[in-house]
Each structure stands twice: as C-alpha cells, then as structure tokens.
N, C-alpha and C positions, 0 to 999 in steps of 0.2 A: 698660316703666314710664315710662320717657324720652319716647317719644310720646304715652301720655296725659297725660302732664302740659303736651302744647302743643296740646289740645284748647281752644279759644277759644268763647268764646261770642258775640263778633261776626263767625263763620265758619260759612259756610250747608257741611256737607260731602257731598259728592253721590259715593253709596257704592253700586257696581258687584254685585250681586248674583250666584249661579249664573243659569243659561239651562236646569237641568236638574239634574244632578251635583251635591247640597250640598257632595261635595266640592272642589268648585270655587273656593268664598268664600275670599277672602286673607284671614291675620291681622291683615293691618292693616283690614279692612273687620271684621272681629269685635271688634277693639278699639274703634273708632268706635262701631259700633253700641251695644257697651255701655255706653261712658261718653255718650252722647248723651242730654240729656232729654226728646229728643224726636223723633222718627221720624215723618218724613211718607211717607208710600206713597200708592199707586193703590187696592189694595183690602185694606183690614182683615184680612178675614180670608183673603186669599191670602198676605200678609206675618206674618201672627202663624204660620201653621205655622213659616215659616220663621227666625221668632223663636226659638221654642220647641222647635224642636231643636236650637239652640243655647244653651238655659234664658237668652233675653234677656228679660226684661219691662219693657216701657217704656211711654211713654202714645204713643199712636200717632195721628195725626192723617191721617182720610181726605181727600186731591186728588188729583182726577182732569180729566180735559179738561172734565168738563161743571161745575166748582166752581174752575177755577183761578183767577179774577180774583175768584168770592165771598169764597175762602178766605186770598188775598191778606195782607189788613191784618191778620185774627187772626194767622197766621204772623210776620208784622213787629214784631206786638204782643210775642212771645216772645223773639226776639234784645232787645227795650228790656227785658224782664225779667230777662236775662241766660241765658237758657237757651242749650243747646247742641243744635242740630239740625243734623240727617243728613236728607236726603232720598235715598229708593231706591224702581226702578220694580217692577214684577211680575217681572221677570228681566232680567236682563245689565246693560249700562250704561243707565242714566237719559237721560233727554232725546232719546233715539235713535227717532222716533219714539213717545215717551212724551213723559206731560205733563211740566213744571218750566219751561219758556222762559219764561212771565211771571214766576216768579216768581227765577229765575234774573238778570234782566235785572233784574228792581225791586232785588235786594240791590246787583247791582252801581252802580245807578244812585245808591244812597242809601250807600256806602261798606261792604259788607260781603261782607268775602271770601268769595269762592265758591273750594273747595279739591275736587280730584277725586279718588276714591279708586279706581283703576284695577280693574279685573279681569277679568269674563268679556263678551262679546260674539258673540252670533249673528254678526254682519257682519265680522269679524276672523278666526271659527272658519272663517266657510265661504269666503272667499279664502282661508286658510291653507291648505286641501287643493285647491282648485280647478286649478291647475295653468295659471291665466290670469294675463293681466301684473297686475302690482301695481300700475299705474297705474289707478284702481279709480272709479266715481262710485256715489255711494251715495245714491237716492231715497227710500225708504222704499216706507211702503202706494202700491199704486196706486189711480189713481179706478174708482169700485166702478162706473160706468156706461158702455157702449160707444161713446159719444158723444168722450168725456171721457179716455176710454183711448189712443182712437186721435190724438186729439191730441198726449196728452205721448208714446205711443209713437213719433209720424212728428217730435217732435220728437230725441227721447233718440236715433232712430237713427242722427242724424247726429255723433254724440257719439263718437269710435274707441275708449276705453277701455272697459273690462272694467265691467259695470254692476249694481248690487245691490240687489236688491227684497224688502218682505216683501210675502205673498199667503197669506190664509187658505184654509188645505187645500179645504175647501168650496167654493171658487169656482177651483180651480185649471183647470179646462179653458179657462173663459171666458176664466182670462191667456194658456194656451197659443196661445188660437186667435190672439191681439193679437201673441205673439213670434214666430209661425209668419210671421205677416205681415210684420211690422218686421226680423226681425233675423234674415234668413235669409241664411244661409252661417255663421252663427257656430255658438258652442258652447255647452252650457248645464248647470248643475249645479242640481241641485234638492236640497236638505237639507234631511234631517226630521229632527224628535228631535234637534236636535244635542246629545250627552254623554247622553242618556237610553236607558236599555234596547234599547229598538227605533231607536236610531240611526240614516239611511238615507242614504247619498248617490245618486243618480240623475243620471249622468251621458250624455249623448248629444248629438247633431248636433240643433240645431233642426229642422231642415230634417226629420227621420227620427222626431222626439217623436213618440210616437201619445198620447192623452186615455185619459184613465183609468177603467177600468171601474167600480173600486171608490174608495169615496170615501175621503178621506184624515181623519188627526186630525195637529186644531194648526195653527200657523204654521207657513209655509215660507218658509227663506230662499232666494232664486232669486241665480242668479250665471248673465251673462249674458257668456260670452269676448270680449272687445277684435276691433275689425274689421279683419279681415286682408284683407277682399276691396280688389281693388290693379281699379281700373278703365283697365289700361293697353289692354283688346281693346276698349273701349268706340268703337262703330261709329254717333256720332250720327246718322248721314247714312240708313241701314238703322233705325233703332230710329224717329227720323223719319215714317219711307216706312209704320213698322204702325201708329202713334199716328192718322197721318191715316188710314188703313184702318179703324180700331177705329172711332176719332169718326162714321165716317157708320154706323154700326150701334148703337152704345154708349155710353151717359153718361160724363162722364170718366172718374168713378169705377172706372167697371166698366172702363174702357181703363185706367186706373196698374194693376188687378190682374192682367188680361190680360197687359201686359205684363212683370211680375214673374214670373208664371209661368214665362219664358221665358227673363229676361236677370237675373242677378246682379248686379244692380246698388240702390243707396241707394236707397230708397222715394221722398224728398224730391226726389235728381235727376230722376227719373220724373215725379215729378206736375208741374215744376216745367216741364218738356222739353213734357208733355201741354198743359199751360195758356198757351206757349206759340202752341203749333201752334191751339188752340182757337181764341186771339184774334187768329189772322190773321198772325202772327210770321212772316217772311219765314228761310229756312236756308240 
C-alpha cells in the first residue's frame, strides 16, 4: 500500500513484463500496472491477454516502431493531464530492442521521471546459464541482409567479450552460416522458449553447429562465448607466403576464406594482412 501511494503522475514507469512464465511478473510490476491510467504497449491485443489474467483493465494505448514519434505528443498530452503511465513491451524488459527510446528520451528532456520496474529479460536469462564470461556485449536483432551482416559481424569479431543477439527462429541458418564465418573457435548457446514449456538450450562449438533441418518457432536469444583464441603461434611470414599464393588465382575475398579455413585466427587480421600483400606492402 506504501508503494502505491508514491505512484506519480509526472513519472513515465517502464514495467518489465514475463518472456514466457506469467509467473515470472514481480509484485511490484502488478501493482504499477494496476494503479497506472494508462498502459502504453506494442500490441493491444498481445498485452490485454496478459492483462486479463491478471483481471487488469485499463485504457491501453497502442506504440510501436512504426507510430513512435506520431504517437509522441498525445502521450505528453496525458502526463499534463495528470495521468499515470506505465509503459511495457510484448515481453521481458522494454526498450531492449523494443520501442520507447523516443519517447523515453522526450520525458527526460521535458522533466519527467522515467522510473524502471525491473524484472524478466531474455538477455540476463540466457547469460545466466551460459557458462561464458559475464563481460557480455549485447546487439540486438541483426541485419536481415548478407551484405549488411557481414559487416557488423567482421566488425563485432573483433570485440573479445561474450556477445548476445536476437535472431528470428525462421532465419536461423542464414545467422549460423555469418557465426560459422566470424567467430570460429568460439562457443555458442542458442535458447529457445526461455521459461516456456518447450524451453531449449543448444549448446555447442561454433566451428561443429550443423543448420537445421527443421524449422524453429519464436525468437532466439543467441549467446556467442568471449574470444579465447590467444594468437601467440601466429606465423606472419608463412600465412604471408599463402595470401600471395591465393591472390594470383583468387579475389581477395575468396583468399580471407581460404585462409580461415586453415589458421585460427580474427577474420579482420586476415583481411587486413590480405589487403596488405594486395597493394604491394613490402614484409
């Protein structure tokens, strides 16, 4: 009773949802939700089930990525009325990959507390059982195009910490084939369902993943083990000697994958080693 009574109405509260498990939701995220007049979500009617088995009834206001800056001013409009709003996404923590950044950013710009109401998170669940360093970077979705992929991935690889991605089940091979490339020698955890019936961890060697025959359901949170490859055998003078070999038969391209094949070593030193030798670089 104590805490709702310091429910404000010039305090934007951003309320952590389950990821699966309703029993998951904290008390304090039920007490919010109740006394709030008003409930911003992602989609109506994926947040009213989760109302309603908690008998919440509020007025719920739909924003999403493609309505955040329309939806904007009428939300602002409701703190000068004095109402009390909660924002919460489809599941787990808010803003994690879900919308609310603009509108997170405009409260704080114009004096209105933004207060977090902690609870479940896909990205916290699957480092928790992963067994990789807690020194953790965490991306989000990747780009849906393989142009675009291999970019952030030849950048991310040079990145040693432990690294966490979502990927929708449905496009899962097309990531594998981008991790097989990027981050081999490392380790890899794939969770499904996290907290839900068919819960799944998948864990194994990059380097050893095979593609999936059968197609997957849902988001997957990927966990991507911290880089332990130690390039202290690294033989520039020999690795050299195959890049100018490869070049007179093969595009660069095709000589960084050649020689990945072979040497365990960072994607980025490789191409960087090739691009060298290409433009005449004297060793």
């Amino acid at each position: 009773l104590l805490f709702i009574m310091k429910l404000l109405s010039n305090h934007l509260y951003i309320v952590s949802t389950p990821i699966g498990n309703l029993d998951d939701i904290t008390l304090r995220a039920l007490e919010v939700l109740k006394n709030s007049d008003i409930i911003i979500c992602e989609d109506t009617r994926h947040s009213i089930k989760l109302l309603s088995h908690f008998n919440i009834k509020k007025k719920l206001v739909s924003y999403h990525k493609f309505n955040e800056r329309k939806k904007l001013l009428e939300i602002i409009e409701y703190f000068k009325e004095g109402k009390i709003l909660a924002l919460i996404s489809d599941a787990g923590t808010p803003l994690l990959s879900d919308p609310g950044r603009v509108l997170v950013k405009e409260c704080a710009e114009i004096g209105i507390q933004v207060v977090p109401i902690p609870g479940a998170s896909s990205v916290t669940s699957a480092m928790s059982v992963s067994g990789f360093s807690d020194k953790f970077f965490f991306y989000g979705f990747l780009p849906k195009t393989e142009n675009q992929l291999n970019k952030i991935l030849l950048l991310l690889s040079e990145n040693e910490y432990t690294q966490v991605f979502f990927v929708p089940s449905k496009k899962i091979n097309f990531y594998i084939k981008g991790f097989k490339k990027y981050f081999s020698g490392r380790k890899i955890l794939i969770a499904k369902e996290i907290t839900k019936i068919h819960e799944t961890f998948i864990r194994e060697d990059v380097d050893n993943l095979k593609l999936f025959k059968n197609s997957l359901k849902g988001e997957l949170t990927i966990v991507i083990s911290e880089n332990n490859i130690k390039n202290k055998n690294f033989d520039e003078k020999k690795i050299v000697n195959k890049i100018k070999k490869y070049l007179k038969k093969y595009s660069l391209k095709d000589t960084v994958n050649l020689i990945l094949e072979s040497e365990k070593i960072n994607k980025k030193k490789i191409y960087d080693l090739c691009l060298k030798v290409k433009n005449g670089k004297n060793f």
